[in-house]
N, C-alpha and C positions, 0 to 999 in steps of 0.2 A: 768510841770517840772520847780523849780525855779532856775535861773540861777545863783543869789547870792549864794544859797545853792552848786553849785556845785563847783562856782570858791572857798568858802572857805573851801571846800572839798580839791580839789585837790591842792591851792596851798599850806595850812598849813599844806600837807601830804608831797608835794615836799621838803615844805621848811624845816621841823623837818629830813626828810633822810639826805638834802644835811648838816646839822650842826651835821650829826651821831646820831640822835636818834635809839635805837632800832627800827627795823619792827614793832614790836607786840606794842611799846609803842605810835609811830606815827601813828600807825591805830586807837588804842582810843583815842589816844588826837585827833588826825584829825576830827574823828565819834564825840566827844561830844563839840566839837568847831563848827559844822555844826548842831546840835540839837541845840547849842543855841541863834542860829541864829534867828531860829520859835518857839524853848519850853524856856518855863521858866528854869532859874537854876534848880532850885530843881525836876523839873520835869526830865531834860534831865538828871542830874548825876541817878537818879533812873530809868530815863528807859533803860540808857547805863548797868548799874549792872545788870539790871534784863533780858537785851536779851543776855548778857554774859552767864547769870548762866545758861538760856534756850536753850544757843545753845549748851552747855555742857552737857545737861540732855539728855545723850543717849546712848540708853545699848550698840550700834554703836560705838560707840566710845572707850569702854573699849576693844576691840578690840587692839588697838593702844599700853595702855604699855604693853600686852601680848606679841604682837611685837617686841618691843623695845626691851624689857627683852630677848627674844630668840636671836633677832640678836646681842644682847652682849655675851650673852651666846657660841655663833657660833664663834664670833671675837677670843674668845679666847681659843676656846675649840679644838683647830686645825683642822677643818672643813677645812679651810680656802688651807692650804697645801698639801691636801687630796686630794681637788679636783681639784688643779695647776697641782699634778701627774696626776692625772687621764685625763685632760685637755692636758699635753704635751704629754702622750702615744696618743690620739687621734689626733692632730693635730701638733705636735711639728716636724714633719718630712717635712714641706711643707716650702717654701720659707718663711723665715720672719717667722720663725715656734712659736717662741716668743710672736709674738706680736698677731700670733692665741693663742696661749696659754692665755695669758691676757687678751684676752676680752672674749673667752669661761668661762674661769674661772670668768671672773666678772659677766657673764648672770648665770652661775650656785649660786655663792655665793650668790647675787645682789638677784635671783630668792627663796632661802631656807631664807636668813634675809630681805627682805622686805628693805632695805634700801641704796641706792647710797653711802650713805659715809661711810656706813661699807665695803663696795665692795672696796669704792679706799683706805681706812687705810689698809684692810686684804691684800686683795689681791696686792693693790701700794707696800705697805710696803716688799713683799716677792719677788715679781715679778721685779720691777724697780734694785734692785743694780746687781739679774744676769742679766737682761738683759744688763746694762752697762756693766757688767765682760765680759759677750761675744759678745762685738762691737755693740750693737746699743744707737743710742745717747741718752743721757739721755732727752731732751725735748721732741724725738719721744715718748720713754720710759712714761711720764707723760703725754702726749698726749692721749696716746693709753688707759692706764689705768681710765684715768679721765672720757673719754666719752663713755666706756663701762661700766664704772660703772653704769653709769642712766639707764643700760637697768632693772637692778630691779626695778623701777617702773612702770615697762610696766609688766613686767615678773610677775604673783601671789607668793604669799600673797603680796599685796602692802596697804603701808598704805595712800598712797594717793589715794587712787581707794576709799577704805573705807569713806574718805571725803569727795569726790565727789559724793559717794551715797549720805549722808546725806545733799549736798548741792543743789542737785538736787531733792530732796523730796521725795526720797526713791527708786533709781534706783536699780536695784537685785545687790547686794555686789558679789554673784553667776555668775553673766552674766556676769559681768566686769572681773573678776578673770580671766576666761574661756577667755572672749574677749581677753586678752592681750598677750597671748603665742604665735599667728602669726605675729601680730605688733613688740614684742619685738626680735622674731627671725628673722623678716626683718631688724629691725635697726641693731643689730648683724652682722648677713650678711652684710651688706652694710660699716658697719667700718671694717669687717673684707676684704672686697675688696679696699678701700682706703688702710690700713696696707700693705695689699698685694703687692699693685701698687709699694708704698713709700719703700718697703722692697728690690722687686724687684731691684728697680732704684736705690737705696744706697748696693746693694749686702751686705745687712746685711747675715750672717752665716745663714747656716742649719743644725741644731740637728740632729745628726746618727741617720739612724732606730731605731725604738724600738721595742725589740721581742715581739710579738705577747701571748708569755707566761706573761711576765711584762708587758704588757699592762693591761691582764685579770686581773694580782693581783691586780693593781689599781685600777681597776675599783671595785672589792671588798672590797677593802679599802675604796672609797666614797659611796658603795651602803648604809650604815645606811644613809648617810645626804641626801642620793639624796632619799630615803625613804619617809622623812618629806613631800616631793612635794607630793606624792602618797598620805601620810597619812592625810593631810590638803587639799589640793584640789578636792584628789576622795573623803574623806569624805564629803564636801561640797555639793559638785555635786549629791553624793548619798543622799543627804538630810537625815543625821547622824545626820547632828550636826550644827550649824549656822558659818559665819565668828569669832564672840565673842565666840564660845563654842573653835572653830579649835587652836585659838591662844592660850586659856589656855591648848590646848593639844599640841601645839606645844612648848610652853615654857617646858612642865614636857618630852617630847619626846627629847631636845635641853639639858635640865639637866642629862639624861640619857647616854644618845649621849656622853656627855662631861666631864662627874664626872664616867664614870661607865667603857663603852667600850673603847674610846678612854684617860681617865683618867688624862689630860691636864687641870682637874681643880679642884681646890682643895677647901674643906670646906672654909678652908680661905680667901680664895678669895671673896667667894657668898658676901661679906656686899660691897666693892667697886663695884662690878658688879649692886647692887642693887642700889648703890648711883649713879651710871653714868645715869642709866635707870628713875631714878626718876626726878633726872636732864634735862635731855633730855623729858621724857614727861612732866615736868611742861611746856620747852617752847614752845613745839608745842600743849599742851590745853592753853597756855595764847594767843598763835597766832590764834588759835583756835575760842577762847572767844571773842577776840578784833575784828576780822574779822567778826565773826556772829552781830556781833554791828555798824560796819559800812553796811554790807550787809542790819541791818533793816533800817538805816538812809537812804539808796539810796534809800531803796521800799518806803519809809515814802517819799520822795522829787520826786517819781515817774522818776528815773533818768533810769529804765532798760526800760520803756514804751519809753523814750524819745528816747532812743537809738535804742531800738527796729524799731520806725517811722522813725527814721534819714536812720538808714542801709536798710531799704525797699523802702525809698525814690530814696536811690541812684540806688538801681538792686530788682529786686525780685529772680534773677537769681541766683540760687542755689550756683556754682560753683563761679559767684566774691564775694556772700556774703561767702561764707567759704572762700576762698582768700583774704579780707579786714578783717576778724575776728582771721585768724594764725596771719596775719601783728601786728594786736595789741597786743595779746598773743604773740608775740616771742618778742615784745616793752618791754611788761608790763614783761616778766620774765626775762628782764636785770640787774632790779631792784626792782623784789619783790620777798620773798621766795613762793616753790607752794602751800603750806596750804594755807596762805591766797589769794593769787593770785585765787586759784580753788571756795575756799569759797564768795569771793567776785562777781567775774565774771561768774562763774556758773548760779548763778538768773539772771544775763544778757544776756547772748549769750542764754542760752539755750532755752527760746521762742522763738529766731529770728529762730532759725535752725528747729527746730521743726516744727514752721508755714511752714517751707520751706520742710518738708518732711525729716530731717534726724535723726536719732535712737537718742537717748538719750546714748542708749552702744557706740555707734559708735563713739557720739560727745566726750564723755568723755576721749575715748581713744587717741582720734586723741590731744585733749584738754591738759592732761599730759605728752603724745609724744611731745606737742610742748613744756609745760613749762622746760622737761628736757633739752631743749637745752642751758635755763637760768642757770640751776644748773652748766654749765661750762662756763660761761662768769661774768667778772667782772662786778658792783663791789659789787654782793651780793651771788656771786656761790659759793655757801659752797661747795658742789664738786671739785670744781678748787681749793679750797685754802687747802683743805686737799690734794688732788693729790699732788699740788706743794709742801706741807708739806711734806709728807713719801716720796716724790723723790729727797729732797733739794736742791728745784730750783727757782727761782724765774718767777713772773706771767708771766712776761715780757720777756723772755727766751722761754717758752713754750705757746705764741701767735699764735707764727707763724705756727709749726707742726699743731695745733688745729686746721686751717683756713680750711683742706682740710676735717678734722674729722668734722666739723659745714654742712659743705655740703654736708657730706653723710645725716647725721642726716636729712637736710632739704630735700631729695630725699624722704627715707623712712617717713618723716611727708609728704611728698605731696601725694605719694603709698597709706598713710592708709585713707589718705582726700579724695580721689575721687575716691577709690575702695573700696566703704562700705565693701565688704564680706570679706576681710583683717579681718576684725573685727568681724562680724558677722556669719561667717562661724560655726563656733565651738560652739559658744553659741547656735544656731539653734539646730544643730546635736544632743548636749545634750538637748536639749529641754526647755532652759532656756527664 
């Protein structure tokens, strides 16, 4: 491991964020500034291009605008209010009945579009001004919302799960889907017991009953969207059809859904739909690209071996080596978004754990359970700063609520850390 390679690593990665370079653009300039440390010019601009274009080349990956496209398609196809009803007939009756409402609704929405920041626009956007209307504060309000949105990336279809296959050299896209419905419904639970507490204590309102007749209608009002999860996941599982085949059926399922039955969108619309989606996966294939090119720099400087030896130097002991590896993982997603964060650190951690005996599903989950804690902390949580957007609030305002929602979140990552079958239960039973 050479040490020059690393300090000009990491501090021309520090130094390009703290002066506001893009993520995606300080991860390559970072990566071919440390190649040209040991390769020639010419060599290292062409082997930076060419692990770009290779980490891109995979049928894996086109999974991801399928994604995308459906969860624009959901944002606006009113999915989104569909299943807030069907979410306050189930829980809208219980103390703080609101703020169960928002964050079941963010693990369902969060759970059908695969994406946190679709969760806190759809759901922040609808959910935050009643709850202001019926007395709860607005920071709890953007609180509540912001950190149940990250439960879809625990929750399947996740497009970060799909990344972490591909970063970990082909972990089952199948087993992590399946793995993540226990993990995701623990962190849920656990904000929805903080909410609780905090609702409790400020005697926020409680929502009249809801008859048990209008409950039903709701619920068949959301059964087409909550459908998608049956029709993408058991196909899955039934080994129908692959994660890349699911999502092109879930984008023609989401078109259906929303141009047909529910009728919230219109021909007209489809080309701005298609331009946000196109939008959006350019930057997470260029964060994409850029990360799979620093990730060959590190293997090239042998910095995951280095790491590897250090962290077994210190314990071989299962339990402080996953205790010193969330510590850095919950460092490192203060300030990096998790594409690149998963694709970089993935080829790192995951020999250490594995030498030590733990699952590759297991690590993975536990791995995006911690970085979602980063998507609500400044100063790179795209999560936080749309929450505070649809809630108009500023960061600074909504700190403080978030302090007690950070430490649920850190409960349920310690739960799924040192109780493998959290994770592994489900994949088992289906036989993944």
């Amino acid at each position: 491991m050479d040490f020059l390679e690393i300090i000009v690593l990491v501090v021309s990665f520090l130094f390009l964020l703290i002066i506001g370079v893009p993520i995606a653009f300080s991860i390559g300039i970072a990566a071919l500034l440390t190649m040209l440390v040991s390769i020639a010019p010419e060599a290292a601009f062409t082997t930076l291009a060419q692990r770009m274009a290779t980490g891109l080349d995979s049928f894996a990956l086109l999974a991801i605008p399928f994604f995308i496209l459906a969860g624009q398609l959901m944002n606006r196809g009113g999915i989104a209010s569909r299943l807030i009803d069907f979410a306050k007939g189930l829980v809208g009756t219980l103390p703080g009945g609101l703020a169960y409402v928002n964050i079941v609704a963010c693990m369902l929405f969060g759970a059908i579009s695969g994406s946190a920041v679709a969760a806190a626009s759809a759901i922040g956007g609808i959910m935050t001004p009643r709850m202001v209307k019926e007395g709860y504060s607005r920071p709890f309000s953007a609180a509540v919302n912001i950190t149940s949105a990250t439960t879809g990336m625990i929750i399947p279809p996740s497009n970060i799960l799909i990344v972490y296959s591909l970063a970990s050299g082909g972990v089952s896209i199948a087993a992590l889907f399946v793995a993540g419905y226990v993990p995701g419904i623990l962190l849920g639970l656990a904000l929805m017991s903080v909410a609780g507490f905090i609702a409790y204590k400020n005697k926020y309102p409680v929502s009249d009953r809801t008859p048990l007749k209008v409950v039903f209608k709701k619920f068949l009002d959301a059964v087409p969207s909550l459908l998608l999860l049956i029709v993408v996941i058991g196909g899955i599982i039934a080994g129908i059809f692959t994660a890349t085949e699911a999502s092109a059926i879930a984008v023609l399922y989401t078109l259906i859904l929303s141009m047909v039955i529910y009728r919230e969108v219109k021909v007209s619309e489809l080309p701005d739909i298609l331009i946000h989606t196109v939008i959006t996966t350019a930057i997470v294939m260029l964060l994409i690209g850029t990360s799979m090119g620093m990730s060959w720099m590190m293997s090239y400087a042998n910095i995951p071996q280095g790491v590897s030896e250090a962290l077994l130097s210190i314990s071989d002991n299962k339990i402080v080596v996953l205790i010193i590896i969330n510590l850095i993982l919950l460092f490192v997603g203060i300030f990096m978004d998790m594409t690149p964060a998963v694709l970089i650190f993935t080829p790192i951690f995951l020999p250490v754990v594995t030498a030590l005996g733990v699952d590759p599903v297991h690590f993975g989950i536990m791995m995006v359970l911690n970085l979602c804690i980063g998507l609500c902390t400044p100063p790179v949580g795209s999560v936080l700063f749309v929450g505070c957007g649809v809630a108009d609030i500023s960061i600074s305002k909504v700190i403080k609520p978030l302090v007690p929602m950070f430490l649920a979140m850190v409960v349920a990552l310690l739960l799924v850390t040192y109780i493998p079958e959290l994770s592994l239960w489900l994949p088992r039973v289906f036989g993944l």
